[in-house]
Structures are given as structure tokens and as C-alpha cells.
N, C-alpha and C positions, 0 to 999 in steps of 0.2 A: 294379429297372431295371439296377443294377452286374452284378449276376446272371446276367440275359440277354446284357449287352451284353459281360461276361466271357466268358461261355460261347463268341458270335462269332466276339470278337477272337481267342481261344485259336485255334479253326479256321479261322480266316482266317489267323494266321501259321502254323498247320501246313500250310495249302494252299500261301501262300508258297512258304516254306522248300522243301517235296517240289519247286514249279516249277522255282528257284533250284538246285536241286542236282541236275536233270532237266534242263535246256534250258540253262543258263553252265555248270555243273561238267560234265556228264556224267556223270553218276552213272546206274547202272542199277536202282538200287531207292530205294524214300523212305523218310522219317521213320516210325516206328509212332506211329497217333492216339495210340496209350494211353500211349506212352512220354513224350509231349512234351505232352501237355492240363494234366496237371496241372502244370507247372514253365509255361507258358504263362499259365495261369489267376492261377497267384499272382504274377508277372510284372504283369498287371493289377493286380492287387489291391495290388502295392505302391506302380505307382505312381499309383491312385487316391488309396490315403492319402497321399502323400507332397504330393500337389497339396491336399487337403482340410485337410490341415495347415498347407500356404502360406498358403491363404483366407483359413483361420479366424485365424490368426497375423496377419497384414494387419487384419480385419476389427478384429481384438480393439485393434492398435495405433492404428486411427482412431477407435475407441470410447471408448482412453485419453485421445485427443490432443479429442477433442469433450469430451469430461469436464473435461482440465485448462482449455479453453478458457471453458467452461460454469462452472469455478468461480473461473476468474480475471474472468469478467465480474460473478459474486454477489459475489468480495470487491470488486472495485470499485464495484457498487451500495450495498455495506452502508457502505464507509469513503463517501461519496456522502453519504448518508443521515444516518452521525454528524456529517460538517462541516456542512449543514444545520441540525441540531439545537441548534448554537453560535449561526448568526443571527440566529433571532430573538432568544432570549436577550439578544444583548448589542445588537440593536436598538432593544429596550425600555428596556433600560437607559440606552440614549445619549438616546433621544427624552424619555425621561420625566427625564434631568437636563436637556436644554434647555426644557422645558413650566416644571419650579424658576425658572431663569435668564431666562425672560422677562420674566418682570415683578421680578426684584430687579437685573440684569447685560445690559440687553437686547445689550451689544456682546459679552458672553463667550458670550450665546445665537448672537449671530450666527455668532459664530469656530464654535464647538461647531459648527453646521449645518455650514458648510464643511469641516469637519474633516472629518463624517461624508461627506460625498458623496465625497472624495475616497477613505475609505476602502471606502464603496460602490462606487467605480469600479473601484478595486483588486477586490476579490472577484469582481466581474464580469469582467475580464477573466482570472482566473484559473477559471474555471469547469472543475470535473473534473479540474484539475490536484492530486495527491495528496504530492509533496514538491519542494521548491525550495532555492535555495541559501541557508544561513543568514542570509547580509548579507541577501537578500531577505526573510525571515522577519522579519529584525529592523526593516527599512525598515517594513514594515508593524505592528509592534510600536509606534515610535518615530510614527508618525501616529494610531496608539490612545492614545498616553502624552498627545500630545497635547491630544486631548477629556479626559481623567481630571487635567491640570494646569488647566485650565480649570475645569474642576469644583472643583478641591480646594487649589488656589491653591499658598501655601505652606505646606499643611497635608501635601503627597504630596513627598517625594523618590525618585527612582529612582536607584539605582548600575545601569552595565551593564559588566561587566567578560567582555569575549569574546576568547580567546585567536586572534591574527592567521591561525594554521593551520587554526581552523574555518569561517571566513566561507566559502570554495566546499563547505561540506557538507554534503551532501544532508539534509535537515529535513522532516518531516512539514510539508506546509503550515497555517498558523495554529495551531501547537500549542502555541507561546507566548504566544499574544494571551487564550485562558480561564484559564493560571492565572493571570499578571497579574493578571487581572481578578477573581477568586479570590482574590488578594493583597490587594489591595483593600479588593475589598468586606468580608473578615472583619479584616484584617487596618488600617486607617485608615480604611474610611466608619465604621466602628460607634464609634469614639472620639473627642473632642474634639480630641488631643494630635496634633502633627504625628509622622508614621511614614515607614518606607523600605521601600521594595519592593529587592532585590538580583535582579538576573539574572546568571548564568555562564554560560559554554560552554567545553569545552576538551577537551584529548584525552588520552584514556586508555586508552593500548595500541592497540587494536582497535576502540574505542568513543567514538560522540561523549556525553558529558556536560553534558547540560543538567540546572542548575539557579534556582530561582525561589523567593525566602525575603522574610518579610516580617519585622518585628520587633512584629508585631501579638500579641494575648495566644495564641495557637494556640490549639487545638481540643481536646475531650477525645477521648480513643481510642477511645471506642467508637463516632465519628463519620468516624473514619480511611479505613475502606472505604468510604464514600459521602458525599461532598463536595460534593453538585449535580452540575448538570449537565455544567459544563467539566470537572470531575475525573473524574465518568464518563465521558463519551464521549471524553476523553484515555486513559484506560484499553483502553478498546474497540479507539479508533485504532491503538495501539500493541501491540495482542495479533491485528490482522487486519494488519499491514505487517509484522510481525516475529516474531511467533509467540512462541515461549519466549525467540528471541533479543533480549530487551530485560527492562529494568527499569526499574520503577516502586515511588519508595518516598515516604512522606507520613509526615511524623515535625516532632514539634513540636521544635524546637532548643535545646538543653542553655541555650545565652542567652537564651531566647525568641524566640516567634514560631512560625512555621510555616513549613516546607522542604519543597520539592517536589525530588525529584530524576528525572531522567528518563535515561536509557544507554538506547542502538542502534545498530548496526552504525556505521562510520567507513566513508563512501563519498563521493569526490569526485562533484558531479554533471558529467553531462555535457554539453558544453558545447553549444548552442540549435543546431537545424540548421539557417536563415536566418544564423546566424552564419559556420556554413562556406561556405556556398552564396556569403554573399558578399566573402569572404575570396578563393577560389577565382574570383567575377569580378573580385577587382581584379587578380588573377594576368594 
């Protein structure tokens, strides 16, 4: 088809041109076919390719931009999919220490319920949201601590020691609330003796620093890479949000117990757009 339609064009501008220099210039003789078809011909032909190039260049850039779009929607169905995997989990856990408490504590059964719906309500309004600002991570930490003081009476102390610069820093949503719970359970429900869970946060260069240590007997190493489910899919979470840029390390503590450490990126969130919107009406 370029072929023929080359061939044309080529004698449609040599007829041109002969008019052009026949009827405006006055010229008394024309172009020769043969001198100007083929400088005519590839005249076409460059700039076919030069337009086929824009296309395909175009074409190949919205192929890219569907692609990145296509697998920014899969990492956010998969990080979707791993916070999921967290609630039942620690739903069981809550219902089945208030089923205990009914009939030995029927009022610390009661508190426990109310705990949990409030933290029920919490998750639901956060639906799809995939990090938040620290203090909020923690707020909902501190209404889980809650149900597990209940539980565990004065058998559970918690230290939380959070450096005042982290609180607005952007946080995996709930990614402190499974090891806690992780803390826990291996670290003060398995023993008689009262135990302490520690939390940190702070900052380090470039990096926020979360840490979460129990002084429970820790774990043997050959259990290190897979911890259950909050240790797995804290691993997950944090290799689909950050890729290679982050660390995660699971190391029993020279004092005893068990340390979780968790480093990513040091990012202020940003600040709720209902926030500006109405900033800007009280203007």
C-alpha cells in the first residue's frame, strides 16, 4: 500500500513542481521524471517512517503507563489481601479470650467486647487505606493493649518509648498491632511470670525505626524466618511497599526475649485533603 501510494505521491509532486515552475516562475522547460522520482520517492518513505515511529513511540508509552497502572492496582490488591489475613487471626483471638472471661470475669468480658467493637470500628473506617501517621498507628495499638491488659491483668506490662519526631510518619497501617501480638503470645501468655512487651520508634538518618521486644524466653533460630502469620505477612507487607528499601530483622536479645526490628523510608504524611479544603473555607 506505502508502495503504490509512494509511487503517486512521487508524480503528483513532480506534476506539481513542472506547474509551479511553468505558470508562477515561468520557466520554459520542467523537471525530468527520472531526475526527481526517486529523491521524491524516498522523501515519502522518510517521512512514513518518521510518523510510524511517533505511533509506535506513543503507543508503546500508554502500554507502559497501563502496565504501571495495572501493577500499581495488583500491589495494592496483594498488600489488601495480607492486612486481611491479620483479622481473622487476631479476631479469634479476642473472641475466644472473652468466651475464658465469661464465666470467670463476666465485667472484664464485658470491657474486652467493647474494646473490640471499638477496634472493629477503627479497621472499618480505615478500609484500603495502606499507611497512616504513626500517633495513629499507635492509637490503635494502645485500644489493642487494651483487650490483652484485660486479659492478662498484671501479668502484661507494656513500655512505649516513641521519639516526638516520628509521630506524623507515615506507617504501614496495623503493622504494629501482629507483632505486639506476637509479643505476647510467645513471649507472656505461655508463662506464669509477669513479662514486658517494649515498643520504640525513632529516627535514623533516612529511616523510620520501629522496634517491638519482649523479654519472653525467644525463639530457636531455626524458627526465625517464619514466625506465624503476623511475622509473615509483616514481611510481605513490607517487601510489596518498599522493595529492597527496608529491613526486617527477628533476632532473640543478648538479655533475652525476642526483638523485632523493622526500618523504611522516613516520610512525613501528608496532611488529609478535607483538612485543607476546610482550612481554606475558614479563609
Amino acid at each position: 500500500m506505502h508502495l503504490i501510494a509512494g509511487v503517486g505521491i512521487a508524480l503528483l509532486k513532480w506534476r506539481l513542481v513542472n506547474l509551479f515552475r511553468h505558470y508562477v516562475l515561468g520557466l520554459p522547460s520542467g523537471v525530468s521524471l527520472a531526475y526527481v522520482f526517486h529523491g521524491n520517492l524516498l522523501t515519502y518513505s522518510i517521512l512514513v517512517a518518521a510518523t510510524q515511529g511517533y505511533l509506535y513511540y506513543q503507543r508503546y508509552r500508554q502500554g507502559e503507563l497501563r502496565s504501571a497502572q495495572l501493577s500499581a492496582q495488583l500491589a495494592q490488591a496483594q498488600l489488601q489481601a495480607l492486612r486481611m489475613q491479620l483479622h481473622p487471626h487476631f479476631l479469634f483471638n479476642t473472641l475466644n479470650s472473652i468466651a475464658t472471661l465469661i464465666h470467670k470475669d463476666p465485667d472484664a468480658a464485658d470491657q474486652m467486647t467493647a474494646r473490640l467493637s471499638d477496634l472493629l470500628r477503627l479497621t472499618l473506617e480505615n478500609i484500603g487505606v495502606q499507611e497512616v501517621p504513626l500517633a495513629q498507628e499507635l492509637e490503635f495499638l494502645e485500644r489493642y493493649l487494651d483487650i490483652e491488659r484485660t486479659r492478662f491483668s498484671d501479668r502484661l506490662e507494656v513500655r512505649i518509648d516513641v521519639a516526638p519526631e516520628t509521630l506524623d510518619a507515615s506507617t504501614p497501617y496495623l503493622i504494629l498491632q501482629p507483632l505486639v501480638e506476637n509479643a505476647i503470645r510467645h513471649g507472656i501468655a505461655a508463662r506464669s511470670l509477669p513479662g514486658c512487651v517494649t515498643v520504640r520508634a525513632a529516627r535514623d538518618g533516612e529511616m523510620l525505626v520501629l522496634e517491638v521486644k519482649d523479654d519472653g524466653p525467644g525463639i530457636p533460630a531455626a524458627l526465625a524466618s517464619n514466625n506465624g502469620i503476623g511475622i509473615s505477612s509483616t514481611r510481605a507487607r513490607l517487601e510489596k511497599l518498599y522493595g529492597d528499601g527496608h529491613v526486617f530483622e527477628l533476632n532473640n536479645a543478648a538479655e533475652g526475649g525476642l526483638a523485632v526490628k523493622l526500618a523504611f523510608p522516613f516520610r512525613l504524611m501528608p496532611p488529609p485533603a478535607n483538612a485543607s479544603n476546610k482550612e481554606g473555607g475558614r479563609g
